[in-house]
Short mmCIF file of the C-alpha atoms (twelve columns), coordinates in Angstrom:
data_MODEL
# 
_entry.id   MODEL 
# 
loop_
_atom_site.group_PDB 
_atom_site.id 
_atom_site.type_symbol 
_atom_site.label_atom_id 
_atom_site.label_alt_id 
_atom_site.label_comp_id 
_atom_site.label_asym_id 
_atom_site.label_seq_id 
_atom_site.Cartn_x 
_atom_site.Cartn_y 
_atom_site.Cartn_z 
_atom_site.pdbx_PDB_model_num 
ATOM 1   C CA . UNK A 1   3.419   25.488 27.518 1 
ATOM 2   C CA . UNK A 2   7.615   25.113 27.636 1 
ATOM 3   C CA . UNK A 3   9.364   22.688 28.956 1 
ATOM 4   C CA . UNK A 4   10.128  23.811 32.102 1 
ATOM 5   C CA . UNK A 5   6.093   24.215 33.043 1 
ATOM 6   C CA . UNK A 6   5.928   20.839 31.602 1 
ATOM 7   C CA . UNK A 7   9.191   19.901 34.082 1 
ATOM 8   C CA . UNK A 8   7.377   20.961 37.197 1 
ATOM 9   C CA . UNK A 9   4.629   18.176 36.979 1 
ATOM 10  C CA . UNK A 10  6.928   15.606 36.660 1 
ATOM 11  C CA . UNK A 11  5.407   14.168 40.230 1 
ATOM 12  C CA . UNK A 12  1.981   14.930 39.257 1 
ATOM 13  C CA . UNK A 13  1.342   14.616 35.164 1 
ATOM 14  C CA . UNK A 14  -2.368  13.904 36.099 1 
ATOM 15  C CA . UNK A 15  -2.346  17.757 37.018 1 
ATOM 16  C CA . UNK A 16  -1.417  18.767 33.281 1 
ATOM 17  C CA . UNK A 17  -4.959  19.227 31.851 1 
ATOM 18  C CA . UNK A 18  -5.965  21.148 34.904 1 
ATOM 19  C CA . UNK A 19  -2.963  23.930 34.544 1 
ATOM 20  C CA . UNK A 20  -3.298  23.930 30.936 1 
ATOM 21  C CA . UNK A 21  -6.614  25.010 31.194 1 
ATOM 22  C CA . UNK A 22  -5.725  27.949 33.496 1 
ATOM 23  C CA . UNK A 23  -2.665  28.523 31.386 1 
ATOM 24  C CA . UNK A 24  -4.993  29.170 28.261 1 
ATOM 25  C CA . UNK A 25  -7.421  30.978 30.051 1 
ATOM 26  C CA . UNK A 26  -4.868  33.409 31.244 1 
ATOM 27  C CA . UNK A 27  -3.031  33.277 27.930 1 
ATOM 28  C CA . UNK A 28  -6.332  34.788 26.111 1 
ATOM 29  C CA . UNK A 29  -7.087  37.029 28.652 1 
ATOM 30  C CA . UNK A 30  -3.732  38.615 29.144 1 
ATOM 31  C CA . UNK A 31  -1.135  38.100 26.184 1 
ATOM 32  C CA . UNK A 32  1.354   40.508 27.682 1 
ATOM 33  C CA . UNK A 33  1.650   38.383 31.236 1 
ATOM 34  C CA . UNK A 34  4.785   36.453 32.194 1 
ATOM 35  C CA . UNK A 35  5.587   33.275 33.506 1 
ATOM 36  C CA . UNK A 36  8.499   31.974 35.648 1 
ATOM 37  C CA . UNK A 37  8.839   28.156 37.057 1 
ATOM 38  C CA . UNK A 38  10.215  27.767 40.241 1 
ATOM 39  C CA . UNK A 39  11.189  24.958 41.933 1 
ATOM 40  C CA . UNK A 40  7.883   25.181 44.624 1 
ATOM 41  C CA . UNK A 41  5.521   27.165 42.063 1 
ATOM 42  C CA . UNK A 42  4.607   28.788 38.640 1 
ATOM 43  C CA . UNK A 43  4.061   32.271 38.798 1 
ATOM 44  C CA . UNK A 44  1.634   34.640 36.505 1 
ATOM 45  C CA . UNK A 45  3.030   38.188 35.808 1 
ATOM 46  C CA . UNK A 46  1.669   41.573 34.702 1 
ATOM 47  C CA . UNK A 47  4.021   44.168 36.327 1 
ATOM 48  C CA . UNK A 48  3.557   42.144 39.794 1 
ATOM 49  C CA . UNK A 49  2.867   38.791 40.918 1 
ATOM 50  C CA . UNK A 50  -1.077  38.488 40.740 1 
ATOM 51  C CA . UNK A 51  -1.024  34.716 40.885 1 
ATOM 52  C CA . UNK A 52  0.771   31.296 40.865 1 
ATOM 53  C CA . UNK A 53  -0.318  27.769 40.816 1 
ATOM 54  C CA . UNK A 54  1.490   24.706 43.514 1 
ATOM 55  C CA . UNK A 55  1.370   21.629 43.753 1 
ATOM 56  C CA . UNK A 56  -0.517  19.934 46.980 1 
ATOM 57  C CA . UNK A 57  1.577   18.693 49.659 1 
ATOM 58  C CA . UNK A 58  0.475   15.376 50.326 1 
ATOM 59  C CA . UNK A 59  0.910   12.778 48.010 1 
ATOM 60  C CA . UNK A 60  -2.792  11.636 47.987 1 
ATOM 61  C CA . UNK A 61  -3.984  15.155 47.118 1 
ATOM 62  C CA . UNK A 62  -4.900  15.475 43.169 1 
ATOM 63  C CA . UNK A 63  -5.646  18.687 42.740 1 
ATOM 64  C CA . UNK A 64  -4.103  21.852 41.587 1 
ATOM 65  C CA . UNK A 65  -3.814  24.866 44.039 1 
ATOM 66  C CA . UNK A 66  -3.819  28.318 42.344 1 
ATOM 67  C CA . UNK A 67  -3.176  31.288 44.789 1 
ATOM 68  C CA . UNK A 68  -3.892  34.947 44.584 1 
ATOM 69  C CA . UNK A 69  -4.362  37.959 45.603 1 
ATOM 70  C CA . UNK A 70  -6.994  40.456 46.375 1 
ATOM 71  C CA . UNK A 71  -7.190  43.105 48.233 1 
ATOM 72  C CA . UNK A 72  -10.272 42.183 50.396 1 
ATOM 73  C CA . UNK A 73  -11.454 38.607 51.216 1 
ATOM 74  C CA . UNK A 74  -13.375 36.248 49.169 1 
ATOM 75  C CA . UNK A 75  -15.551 34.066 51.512 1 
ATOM 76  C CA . UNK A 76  -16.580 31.457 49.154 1 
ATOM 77  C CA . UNK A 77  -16.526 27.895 50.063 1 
ATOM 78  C CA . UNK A 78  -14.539 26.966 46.802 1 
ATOM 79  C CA . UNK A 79  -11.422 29.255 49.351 1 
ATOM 80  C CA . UNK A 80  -9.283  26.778 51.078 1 
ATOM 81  C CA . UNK A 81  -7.934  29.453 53.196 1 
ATOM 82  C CA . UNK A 82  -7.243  33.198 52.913 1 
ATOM 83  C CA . UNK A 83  -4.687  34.582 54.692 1 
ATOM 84  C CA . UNK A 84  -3.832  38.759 55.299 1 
ATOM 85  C CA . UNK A 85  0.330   38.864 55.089 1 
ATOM 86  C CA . UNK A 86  -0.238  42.509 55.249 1 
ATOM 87  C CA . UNK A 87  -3.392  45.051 56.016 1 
ATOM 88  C CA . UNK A 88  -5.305  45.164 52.317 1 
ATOM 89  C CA . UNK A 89  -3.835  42.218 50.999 1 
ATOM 90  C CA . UNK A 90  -5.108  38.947 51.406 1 
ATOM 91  C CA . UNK A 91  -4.312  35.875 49.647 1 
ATOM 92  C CA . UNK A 92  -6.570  33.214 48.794 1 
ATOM 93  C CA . UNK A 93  -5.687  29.343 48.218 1 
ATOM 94  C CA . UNK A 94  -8.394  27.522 46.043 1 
ATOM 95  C CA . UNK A 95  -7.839  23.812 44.979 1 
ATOM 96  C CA . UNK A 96  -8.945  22.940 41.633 1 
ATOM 97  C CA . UNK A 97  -9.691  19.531 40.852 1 
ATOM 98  C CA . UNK A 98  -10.405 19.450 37.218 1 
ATOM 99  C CA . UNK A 99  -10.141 21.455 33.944 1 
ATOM 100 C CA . UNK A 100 -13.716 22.730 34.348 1 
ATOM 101 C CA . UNK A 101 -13.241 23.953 37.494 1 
ATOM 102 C CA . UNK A 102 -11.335 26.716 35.496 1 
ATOM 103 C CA . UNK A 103 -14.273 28.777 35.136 1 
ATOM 104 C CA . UNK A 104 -15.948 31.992 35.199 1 
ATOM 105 C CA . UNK A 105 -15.653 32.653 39.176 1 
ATOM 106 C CA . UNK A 106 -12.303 31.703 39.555 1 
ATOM 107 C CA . UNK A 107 -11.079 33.409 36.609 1 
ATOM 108 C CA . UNK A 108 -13.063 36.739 37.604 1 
ATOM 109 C CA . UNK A 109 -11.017 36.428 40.848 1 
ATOM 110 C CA . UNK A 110 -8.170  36.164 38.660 1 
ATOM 111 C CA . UNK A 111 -8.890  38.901 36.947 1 
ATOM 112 C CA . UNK A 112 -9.420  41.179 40.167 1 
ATOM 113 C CA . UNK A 113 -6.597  39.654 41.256 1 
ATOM 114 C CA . UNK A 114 -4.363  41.049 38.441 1 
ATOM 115 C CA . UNK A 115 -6.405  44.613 38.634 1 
ATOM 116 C CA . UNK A 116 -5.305  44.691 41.909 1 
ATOM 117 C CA . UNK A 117 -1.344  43.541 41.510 1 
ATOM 118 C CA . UNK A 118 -1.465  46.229 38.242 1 
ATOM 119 C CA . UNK A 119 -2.278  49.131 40.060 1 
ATOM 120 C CA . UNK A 120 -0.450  49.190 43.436 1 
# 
């Protein structure tokens, strides 16, 4: 993790375990990807976005929200909303509230999720 992903959770360090979890998981599975901090987000790269990670917007929220997208819509409950910016892409908001939430579903959505950002 640098020191800028470190940076961005200066108003939330309880979320640290939660995106170093997803940052390993994503590390192992895809060595290659980039990262870039912004100021609102981190975002996961192979040749295109395929996902990012926010922080919540109200204060009393603790949990880390980690966006992507797909190009149909997951209807699981675990989706906090999915949204279709354009026809065939949707993009799906899921809170995650603790390091073992980082687990096999969401990171199989990640992985269709960076299938589907790698080949359009």
């Amino acid at each position: 993790m640098t020191a800028d992903e470190l940076l961005f959770f200066d108003p939330r360090p309880g979320l640290v375990p939660i995106y170093d979890a997803l940052r390993r998981a994503l590390a192992g599975a895809y060595p290659d990807m980039s990262v870039k901090v912004s100021k609102t987000q981190i975002s996961f790269y192979n040749r295109h976005l395929f996902a990012m990670t926010s922080l919540p917007r109200r204060k009393g929220d603790s949990y880390l929200l980690v966006s992507f997208g797909l190009g149909r819509r997951e209807s699981s409950p675990r989706v906090m909303q999915a949204v279709e910016p354009y026809p065939g892409r949707w993009t799906h908001h899921v809170p995650v509230h603790a390091p073992e939430e980082v687990d096999r579903e969401l990171l199989s959505w990640l992985e269709e999720a960076w299938q589907f950002s790698f080949h359009k």
